[in-house]
N, C-alpha and C positions, 0 to 999 in steps of 0.2 A: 515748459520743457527744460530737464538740466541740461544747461550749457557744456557741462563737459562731456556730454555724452552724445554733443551734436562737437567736439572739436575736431575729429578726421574729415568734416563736411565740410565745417568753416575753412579749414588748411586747403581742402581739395578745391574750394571755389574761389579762394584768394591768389594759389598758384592758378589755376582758370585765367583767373583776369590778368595775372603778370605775363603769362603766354596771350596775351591777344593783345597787349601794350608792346609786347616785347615784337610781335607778326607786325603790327601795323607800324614800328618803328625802323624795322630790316623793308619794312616795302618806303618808307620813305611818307608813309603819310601823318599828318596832323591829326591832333582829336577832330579840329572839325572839319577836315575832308573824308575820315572816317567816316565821322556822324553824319554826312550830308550824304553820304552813297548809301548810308542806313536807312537814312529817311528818320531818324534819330535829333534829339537832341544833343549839344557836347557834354551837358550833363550827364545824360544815359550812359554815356561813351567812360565819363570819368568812375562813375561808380559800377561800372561791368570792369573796368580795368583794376578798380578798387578790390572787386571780389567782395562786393555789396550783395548781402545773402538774400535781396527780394526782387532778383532781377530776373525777367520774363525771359524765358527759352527763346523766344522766339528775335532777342536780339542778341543772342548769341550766333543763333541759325543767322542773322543776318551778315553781322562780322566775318561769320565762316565764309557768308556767300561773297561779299565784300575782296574776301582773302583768295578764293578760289577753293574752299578747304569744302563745303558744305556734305559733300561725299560720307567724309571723316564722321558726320554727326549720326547717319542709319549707320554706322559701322562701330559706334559704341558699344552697343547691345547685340552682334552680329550672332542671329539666334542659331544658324550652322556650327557656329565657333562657340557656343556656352556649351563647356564642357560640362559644369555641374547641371545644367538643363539635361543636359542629353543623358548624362551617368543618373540622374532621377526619374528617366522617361524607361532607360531600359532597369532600370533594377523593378522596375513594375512589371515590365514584360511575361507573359507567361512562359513559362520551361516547357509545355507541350502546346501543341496547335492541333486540333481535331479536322479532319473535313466535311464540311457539311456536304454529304454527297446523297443526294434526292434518290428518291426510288423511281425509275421510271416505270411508266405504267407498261404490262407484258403485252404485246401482240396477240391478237385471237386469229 
């Protein structure tokens, strides 16, 4: 893969790690009183802080849960709130609606 054309990724997950160094240093904890409530090692701990580009989602989610934050993490993607989702669902939409209105059978 070029490298520069993954640089807004790299930048995006290295500030990542500096906001969950920077959470877990405002709450007052240690890499490894972090890593211990993770169930983590403090290496895990250092290279998620690092903004180490092979690090598993799911100790992020932990960090969050760790911080009280985990909420924040289904609200990334918050599918009510993608605008460009929604402005590509309705430019589909059709301009008339038909009704399917059934013949019922006549009475004898």
């Amino acid at each position: 893969m070029n490298s520069s054309a993954n640089l807004p990724v790299s930048r995006a997950i290295k500030s990542l790690g500096k906001s969950i160094e920077l959470a877990r240093r405002r709450r007052g904890l240690s890499q490894a009183d972090l890593a211990s409530r993770m169930g983590v090692s403090v290496s895990t701990v250092r290279r998620m802080e690092d903004g180490h580009p092979g690090m598993a989602l799911q100790y992020l989610a932990s960090a969050l849960q760790v911080f009280g934050e985990l909420e924040k993490l289904r609200l990334l993607l918050d599918t009510p709130e993608d605008s460009v989702g929604l402005s590509l669902m309705d430019a589909e939409l059709p301009s008339r609606i038909y009704s399917n209105r059934r013949k019922t059978p006549k009475a004898f």
